[in-house]
N, C-alpha and C positions, 0 to 999 in steps of 0.2 A: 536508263535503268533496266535491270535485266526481269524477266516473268519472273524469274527463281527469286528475287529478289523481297517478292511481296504475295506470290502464290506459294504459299507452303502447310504445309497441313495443320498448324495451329491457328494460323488465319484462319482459314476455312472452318475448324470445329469452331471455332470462335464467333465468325460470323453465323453459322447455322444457331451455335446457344443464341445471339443475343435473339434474331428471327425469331424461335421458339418460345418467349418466353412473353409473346404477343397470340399467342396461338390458345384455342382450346384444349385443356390437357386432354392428356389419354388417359382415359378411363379407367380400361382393365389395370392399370399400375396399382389403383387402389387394390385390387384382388391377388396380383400377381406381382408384387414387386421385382425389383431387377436384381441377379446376382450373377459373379462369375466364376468359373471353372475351368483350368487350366487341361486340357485332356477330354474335354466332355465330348460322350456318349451317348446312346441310347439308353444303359445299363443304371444311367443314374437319373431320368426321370420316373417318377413312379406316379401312380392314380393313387385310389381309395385303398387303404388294407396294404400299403407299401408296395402292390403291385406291378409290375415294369407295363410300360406302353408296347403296343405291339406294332409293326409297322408290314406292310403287308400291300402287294397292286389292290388299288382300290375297287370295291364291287359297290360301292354306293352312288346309288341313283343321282344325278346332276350336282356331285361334291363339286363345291368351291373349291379350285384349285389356286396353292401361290407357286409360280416358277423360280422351279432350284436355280440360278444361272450358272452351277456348275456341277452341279448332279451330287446326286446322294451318295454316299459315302457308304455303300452297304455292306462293303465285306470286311469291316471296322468297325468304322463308331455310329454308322448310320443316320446320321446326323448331313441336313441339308445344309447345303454354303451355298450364303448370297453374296452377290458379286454384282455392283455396275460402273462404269467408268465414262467420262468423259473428256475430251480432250479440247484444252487451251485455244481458240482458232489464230490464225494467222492474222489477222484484222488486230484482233485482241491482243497479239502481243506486239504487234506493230505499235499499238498503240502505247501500251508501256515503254514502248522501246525508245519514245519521243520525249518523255517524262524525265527528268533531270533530276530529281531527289523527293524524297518523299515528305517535302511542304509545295511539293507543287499543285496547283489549287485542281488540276484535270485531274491525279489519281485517283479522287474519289470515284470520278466517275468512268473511270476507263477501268478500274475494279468493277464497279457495280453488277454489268452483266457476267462478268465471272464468276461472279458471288452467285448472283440469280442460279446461274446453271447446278454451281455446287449446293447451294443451298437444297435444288431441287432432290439432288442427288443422295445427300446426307439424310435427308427427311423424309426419302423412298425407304430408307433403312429402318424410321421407326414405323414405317408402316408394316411393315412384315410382320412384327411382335405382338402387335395391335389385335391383326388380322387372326391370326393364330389363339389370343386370345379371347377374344369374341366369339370365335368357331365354337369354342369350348363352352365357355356358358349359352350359346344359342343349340347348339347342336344342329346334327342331321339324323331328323327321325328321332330323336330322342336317345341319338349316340353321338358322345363328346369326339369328336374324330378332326382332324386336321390336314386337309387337304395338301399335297405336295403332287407337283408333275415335274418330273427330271427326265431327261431325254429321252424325249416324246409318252413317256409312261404317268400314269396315274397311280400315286399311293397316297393310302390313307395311316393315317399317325392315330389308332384306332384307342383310346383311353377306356372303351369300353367292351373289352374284343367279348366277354361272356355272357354280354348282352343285360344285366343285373340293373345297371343303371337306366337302363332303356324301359323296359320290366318294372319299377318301383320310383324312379322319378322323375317320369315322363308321361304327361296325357297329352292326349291329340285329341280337339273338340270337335263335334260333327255337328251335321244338322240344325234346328234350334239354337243348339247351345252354343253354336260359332260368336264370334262377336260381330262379326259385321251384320248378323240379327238384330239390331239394336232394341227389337222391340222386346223378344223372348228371352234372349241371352243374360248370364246371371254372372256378370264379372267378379261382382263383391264374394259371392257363395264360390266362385271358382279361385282366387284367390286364398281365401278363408280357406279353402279344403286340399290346396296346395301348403299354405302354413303347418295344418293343424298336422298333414302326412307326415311332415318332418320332424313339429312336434314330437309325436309317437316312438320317433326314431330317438327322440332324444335333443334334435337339433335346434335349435334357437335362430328364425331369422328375421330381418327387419327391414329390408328394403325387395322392390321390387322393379327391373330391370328394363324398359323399354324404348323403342325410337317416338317421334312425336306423330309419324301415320298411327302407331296403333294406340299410343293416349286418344285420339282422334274418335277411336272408338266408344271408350268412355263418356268424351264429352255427349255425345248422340244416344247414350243408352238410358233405356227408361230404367230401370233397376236404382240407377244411379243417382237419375235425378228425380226420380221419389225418396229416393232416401234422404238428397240435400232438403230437399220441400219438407219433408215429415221433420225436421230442423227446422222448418221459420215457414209454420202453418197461417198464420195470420200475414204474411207480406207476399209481395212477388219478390222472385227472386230470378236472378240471373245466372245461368249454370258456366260459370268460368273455370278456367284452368285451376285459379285457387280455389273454389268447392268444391271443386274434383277430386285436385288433390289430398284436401284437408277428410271430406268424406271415406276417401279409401282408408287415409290412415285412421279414423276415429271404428270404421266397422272391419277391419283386417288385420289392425298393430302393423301395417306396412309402409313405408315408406317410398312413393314414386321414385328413379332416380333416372329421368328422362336422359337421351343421348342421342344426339343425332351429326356425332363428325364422323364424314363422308371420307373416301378413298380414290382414287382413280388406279382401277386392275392395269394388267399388262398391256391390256389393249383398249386402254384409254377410256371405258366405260366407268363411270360415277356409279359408289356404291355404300350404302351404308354401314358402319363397322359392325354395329347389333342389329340384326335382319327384321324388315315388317313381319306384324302377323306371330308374333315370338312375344313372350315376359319369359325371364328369369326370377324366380323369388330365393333369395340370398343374404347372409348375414353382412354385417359391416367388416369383418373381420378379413383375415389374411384366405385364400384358398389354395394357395401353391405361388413357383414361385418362375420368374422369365429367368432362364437361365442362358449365358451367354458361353459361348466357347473361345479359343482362341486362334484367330484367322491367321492362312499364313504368312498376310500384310504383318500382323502385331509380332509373330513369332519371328517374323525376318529381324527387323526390328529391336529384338532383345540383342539378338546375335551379331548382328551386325552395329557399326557404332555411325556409319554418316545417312543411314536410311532417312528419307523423310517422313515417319510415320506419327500420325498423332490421335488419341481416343474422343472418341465423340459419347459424352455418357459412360453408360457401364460395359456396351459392347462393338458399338460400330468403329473399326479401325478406318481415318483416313490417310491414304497414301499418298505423296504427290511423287513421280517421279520424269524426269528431264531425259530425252534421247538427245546427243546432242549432234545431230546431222551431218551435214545441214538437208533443212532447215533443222532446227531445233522444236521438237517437239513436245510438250509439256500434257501428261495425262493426271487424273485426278481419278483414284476409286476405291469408292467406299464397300465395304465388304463385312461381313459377319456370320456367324456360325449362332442360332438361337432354337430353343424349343421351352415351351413353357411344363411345369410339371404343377398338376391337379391332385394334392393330396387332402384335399377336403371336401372334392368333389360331391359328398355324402350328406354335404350340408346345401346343396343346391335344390330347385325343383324347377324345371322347365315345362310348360304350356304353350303351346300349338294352340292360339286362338283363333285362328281363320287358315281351312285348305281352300289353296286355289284350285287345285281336280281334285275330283272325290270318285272312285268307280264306284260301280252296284257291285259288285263283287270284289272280294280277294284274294278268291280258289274258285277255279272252273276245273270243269275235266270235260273234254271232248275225244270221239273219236275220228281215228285217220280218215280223213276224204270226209266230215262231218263238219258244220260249223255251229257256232255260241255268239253269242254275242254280250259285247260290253258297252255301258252306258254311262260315259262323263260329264258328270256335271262339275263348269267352271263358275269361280266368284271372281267378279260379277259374271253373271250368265252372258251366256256367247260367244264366252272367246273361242279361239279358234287352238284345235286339239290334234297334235302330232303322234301318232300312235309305234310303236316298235316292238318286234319280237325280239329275245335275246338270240334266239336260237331258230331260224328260217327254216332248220332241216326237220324241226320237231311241229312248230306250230307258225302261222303268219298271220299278220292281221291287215285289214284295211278298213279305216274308217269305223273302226269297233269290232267289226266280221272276226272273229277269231278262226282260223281253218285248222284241221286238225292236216298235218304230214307224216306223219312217223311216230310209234310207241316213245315216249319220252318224257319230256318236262322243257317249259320255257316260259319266261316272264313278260310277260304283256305290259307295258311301258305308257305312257300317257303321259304329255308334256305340254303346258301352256305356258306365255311366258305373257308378266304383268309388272307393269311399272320395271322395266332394264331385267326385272329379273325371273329366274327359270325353276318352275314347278313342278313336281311330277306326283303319281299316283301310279300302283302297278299290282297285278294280278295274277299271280302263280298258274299255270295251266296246265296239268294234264293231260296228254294222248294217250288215248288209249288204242289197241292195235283194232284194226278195221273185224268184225264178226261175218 
């Protein structure tokens, strides 16, 4: 029996649906459903007020980056393509090649690990749309933006290039009022005052968005669980998941809507798809939509009539194609063109419940051959603080010492990293020219 014979690209979407269908859904599809567009560009995703995304080398401090595996498309449609492939091994088609017809009782299993691979492959594809949409309702800094690196560059897919949304619905908590304060901190008031903001606007929402580290916080805060007790004065009571969760929604009108399926990035690190330390407060409703494009797997495809291409869902095309040697070599790859678009954006509100660095400052001015100094405080305390100037010719730091070099401007950087992931805090600084 020949590989082509049972490796072709409807098996393989086929096997990845039945896979999938064992899995925890993805999330963001509630917010962002899937759709597709034949031609798609940058020119037809839009933010809040119809207005287009901007895409632009990223300036934002420790963006999550996804890799283009074939670069951005910038002087068109500017729209990233994802591409991965792998290839049939020679063991594995040896082994089909032993197989006599397919009731032979071995081809389940000399499929099986081909499956494994492609499955893995196919299901790298919906992670990209996931990731892209999480980025959005979590933000960075309280800018909807979307991390992309295409040959070797950093851009940001920046949904909020005029800063408005950043400005009006987004708070970052300090001090006290963090949550990992469990004793001071006032989740239910910060909440409620997250609703009531959008209220004002007009917006209606009813659920609110988190991984299970920072419910974690909840379950530990007194606010919380004075409230459940002032509910059942006369008994003890035990503060569980469900009187956490019932409390929130009885003093917020919010609905928890816990999430914690994880990812594995490009370089093999585990990560969560909605970040610790983050809620989104958010309606049930639609917020924009994953929009897919058409890869030059599917376009081959139309045009041609013995291609072996097959659709996995609404946008990942897989390919199988056969070199025929010898040996004969059999590849597999799946590939897709996506960007999601935020036309509701207006009805979200994001909170920043716990920084990991916090500076004493956000604007210094020093002058040339002068130093300042800055003071990072990490949660939990002590971890250990990587400091950077933007700009060495203007200002430098070590250890906090900011030094002044030259009349100018440069941003003073502060990074810890905690639990896989990377924090930062930073401080505008002035030089000023030596007197």
């Amino acid at each position: 029996m020949l590989v082509n014979e049972v490796v072709n690209s409807k098996s393989i979407a086929l096997a990845a649906t039945k896979e999938a269908s064992n899995d925890i859904p993805y999330l963001g599809l509630q917010w962002f459903p899937e759709e597709k567009k034949t031609g798609l560009d940058l020119k037809w995703i839009k933010t809040h007020k119809g207005l287009p995304v901007s895409l632009a080398p990223s300036n934002f401090d420790a963006l999550p980056t996804i890799r283009a595996r074939e670069g951005l498309k910038t002087e068109k449609t500017q729209m990233a393509f994802f591409r991965e492939s792998m290839i049939v091994t020679e063991e594995d088609a040896q082994e089909i090649d032993r197989i006599k017809d397919e009731n032979d009782p071995y081809l389940t299993n000399a499929l099986q690990s081909i499956y494994d691979d492609t499955n893995t492959l196919v299901r790298g594809g919906e992670v990209v749309p996931e990731r892209m949409r999480m980025a959005l309702l979590s933000t960075v800094n309280g800018h909807p933006v979307i991390g992309i690196e295409s040959d070797g560059v950093k851009y940001a897919y920046d949904y909020d290039p005029t800063g408005e949304y950043a400005r009006t619905h987004y708070a970052k908590l300090s001090g006290n009022s963090m949550w990992s304060d469990t004793v001071n901190s006032k989740p239910l008031t910060d909440l409620n005052n997250a609703r009531k903001a959008l209220k004002k606007k007009g917006r209606i929402v009813t659920h609110v968005l988190m991984n299970s580290n920072t419910f974690q916080y909840l379950l530990e805060n007194a606010q919380v669980r004075n409230a459940i007790l002032a509910q059942n004065a006369t008994a003890t009571v035990e503060v569980t998941d469900e009187n956490v969760i019932s409390i929130v929604k009885n003093r917020t009108k919010l609905t928890i809507v816990p999430y914690d399926k994880m990812f594995a990035d490009e370089a093999g690190n585990e990560h969560y798809f909605y970040p610790n330390d983050k809620v989104t407060v958010l309606p049930a409703t639609k917020l924009g939509k994953t929009w897919f494009g058409t890869t030059p797997e599917e376009r081959t495809a139309r045009q041609v009539a013995d291609v072996d291409v097959a659709m996995y869902g609404k946008g990942i095309a897989v390919a199988v194609k056969t070199e025929y040697g010898p040996p004969a070599i059999t590849s597999v790859t799946a590939s897709e063109i996506t960007l999601p678009s935020y036309e509701e954006m207006d009805s979200t509100f994001v909170l920043e419940v716990v920084q990991r660095v916090v500076l004493d400052k956000s604007t210094a001015t020093v002058e040339a051959e002068a130093t300042t100094s800055l003071t990072a405080t990490t949660v939990p305390s002590g971890g250990t603080v990587t400091w950077k100037s933007s700009d060495t010719t203007k200002a430098t730091v070590s250890n906090g010492t900011v030094t002044g070099v030259a009349a100018g401007t440069a941003t003073i950087t502060a990074t810890v990293e905690y639990d896989g992931e990377v924090y930062t805090a930073s401080c505008e600084v002035t030089v000023t020219a030596k007197q």
